[in-house]
NUMARMI-116838 format. One record per residue (C-alpha): x, y, z; residue number from 1. Coordinates in steps of 0.2 Angstrom, whole numbers, always signed. Layout:
NUMARMI-116838
PT  east north    up num
PT     X     Y     Z NUM
...
//
This chain:
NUMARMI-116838
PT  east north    up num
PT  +735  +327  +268   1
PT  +725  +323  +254   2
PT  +725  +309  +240   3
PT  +743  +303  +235   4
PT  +748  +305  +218   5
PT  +741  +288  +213   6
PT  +724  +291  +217   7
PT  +712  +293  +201   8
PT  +710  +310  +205   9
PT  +725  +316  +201  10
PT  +732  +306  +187  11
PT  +715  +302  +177  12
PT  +712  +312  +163  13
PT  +699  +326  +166  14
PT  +686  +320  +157  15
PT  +687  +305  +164  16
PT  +684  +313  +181  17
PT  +672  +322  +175  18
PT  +663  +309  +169  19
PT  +664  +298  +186  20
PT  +658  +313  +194  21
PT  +643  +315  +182  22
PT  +640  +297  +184  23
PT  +640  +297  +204  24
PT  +630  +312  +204  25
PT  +616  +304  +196  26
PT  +616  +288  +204  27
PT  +614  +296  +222  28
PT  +599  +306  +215  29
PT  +592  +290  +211  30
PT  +596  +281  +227  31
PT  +584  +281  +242  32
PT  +592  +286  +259  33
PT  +590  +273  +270  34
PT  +579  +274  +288  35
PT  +580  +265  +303  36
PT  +565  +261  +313  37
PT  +574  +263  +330  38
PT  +592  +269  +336  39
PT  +596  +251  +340  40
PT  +595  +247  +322  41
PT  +605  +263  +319  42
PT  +618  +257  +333  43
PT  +620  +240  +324  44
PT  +621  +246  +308  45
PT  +636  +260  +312  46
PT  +644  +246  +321  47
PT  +643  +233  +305  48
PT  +651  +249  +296  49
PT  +667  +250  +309  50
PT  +666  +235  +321  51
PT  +684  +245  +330  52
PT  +668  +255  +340  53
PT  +663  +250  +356  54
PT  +645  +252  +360  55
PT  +647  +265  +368  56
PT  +654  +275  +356  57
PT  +642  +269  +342  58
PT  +630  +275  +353  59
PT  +636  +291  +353  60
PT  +640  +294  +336  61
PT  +623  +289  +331  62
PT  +613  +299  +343  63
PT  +622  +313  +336  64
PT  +621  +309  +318  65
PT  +603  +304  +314  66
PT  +588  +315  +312  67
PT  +570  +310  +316  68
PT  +563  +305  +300  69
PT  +544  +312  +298  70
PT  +536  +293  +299  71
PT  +546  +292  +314  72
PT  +561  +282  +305  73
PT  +579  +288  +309  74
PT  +592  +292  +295  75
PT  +610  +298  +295  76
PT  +613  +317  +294  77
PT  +622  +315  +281  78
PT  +625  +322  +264  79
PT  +628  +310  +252  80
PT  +632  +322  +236  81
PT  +650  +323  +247  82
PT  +654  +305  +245  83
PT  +661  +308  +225  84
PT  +678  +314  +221  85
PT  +676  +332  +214  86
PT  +681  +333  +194  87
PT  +693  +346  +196  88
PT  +705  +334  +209  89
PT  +716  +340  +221  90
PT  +733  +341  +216  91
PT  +745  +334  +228  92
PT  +760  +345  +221  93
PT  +753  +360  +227  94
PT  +748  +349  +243  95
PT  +766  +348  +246  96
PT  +770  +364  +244  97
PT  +756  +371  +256  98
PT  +765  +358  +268  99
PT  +783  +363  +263 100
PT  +777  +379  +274 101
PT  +772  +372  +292 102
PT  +787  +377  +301 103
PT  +777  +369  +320 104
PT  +781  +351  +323 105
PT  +765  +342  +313 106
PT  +758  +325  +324 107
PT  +750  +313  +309 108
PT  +741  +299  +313 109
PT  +735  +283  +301 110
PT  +721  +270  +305 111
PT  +730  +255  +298 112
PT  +715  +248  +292 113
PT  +710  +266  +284 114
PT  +708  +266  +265 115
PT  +722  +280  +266 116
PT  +739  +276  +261 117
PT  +754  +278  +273 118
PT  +759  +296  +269 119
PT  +779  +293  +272 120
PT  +778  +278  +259 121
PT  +769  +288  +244 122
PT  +778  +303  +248 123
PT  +767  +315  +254 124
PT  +775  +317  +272 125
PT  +791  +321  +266 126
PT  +788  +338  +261 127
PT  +783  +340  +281 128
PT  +800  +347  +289 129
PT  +794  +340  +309 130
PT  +782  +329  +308 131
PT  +779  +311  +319 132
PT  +767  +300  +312 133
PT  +760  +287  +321 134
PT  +751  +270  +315 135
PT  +736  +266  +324 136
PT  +733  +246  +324 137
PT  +715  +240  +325 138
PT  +709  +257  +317 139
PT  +701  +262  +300 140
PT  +701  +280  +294 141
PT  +693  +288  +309 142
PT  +706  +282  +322 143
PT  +700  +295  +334 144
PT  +681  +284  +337 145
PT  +693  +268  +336 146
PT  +706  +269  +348 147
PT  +700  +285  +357 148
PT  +713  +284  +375 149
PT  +727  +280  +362 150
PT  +722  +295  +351 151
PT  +722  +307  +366 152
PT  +736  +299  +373 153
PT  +746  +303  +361 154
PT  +737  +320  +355 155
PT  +740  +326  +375 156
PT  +760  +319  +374 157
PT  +764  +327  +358 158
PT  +755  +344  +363 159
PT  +764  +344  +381 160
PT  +784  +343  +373 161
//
């Protein structure tokens, strides 16, 4: 759904973002990707970053998301230029009115131990005519490697009616 309303990016002045964005920018340039000498240490360290996962979905998530480093080290396929907000923000009025046009029924879920707000209390559900949101306990923002049978669980009952 996007950031709400109160996130920087979209009630910080522009330059300010900008700014941020600049400084981010520059400080991942500078920064030296960490390796992994084996998919163990991989396995422990995804785990340290969401202890929700069990093993074996640690496991999985990190054979699938390192790449073989040339001295035989292991590092995350991962880009990290994404991880900075975008200057130019994303503005959660035109969000809602994107959403104000889902006529289907909408399933939202939360990890409740996700950084992400809860969308009915900052608003941004509201502009949703069918929606059902669920709250995942024991879950950060990627609920669907947390709790994984309650994600498809409810995924399968919501498609089904």
């Amino acid at each position: 759904m996007g950031p709400p309303a109160t996130h920087h990016s979209q009630k910080d002045p522009y330059p300010d973002r900008l700014r941020r964005w600049i400084e981010h920018v520059r400080e991942v340039e500078r920064r030296t990707p960490r390796a992994y000498k084996d998919l163990d240490t991989a396995v422990a360290r995804m785990r340290e970053a969401n202890p929700h996962l069990s093993e074996d979905m640690a496991r999985q998530l990190t054979l699938h998301g390192v790449t073989r480093n040339s001295e035989g080290s292991y590092g995350w396929k991962f880009d990290p230029f994404m991880r900075g907000w975008p200057p130019y923000g994303f503005d959660s009025t035109q969000a809602g009115e994107l959403h104000q046009r889902i006529s289907c029924p909408v399933l939202l879920f939360r990890g409740m131990e996700s950084w992400a707000t809860d969308p009915e209390i900052d608003g941004r559900a509201k502009a949703l005519k069918d929606y059902r949101l669920i709250n995942v306990p024991d879950a950060g923002h990627w609920l669907h490697h947390d709790q994984l049978e309650l994600f498809l669980r409810e995924t399968k009952s919501f498609l089904a009616e």
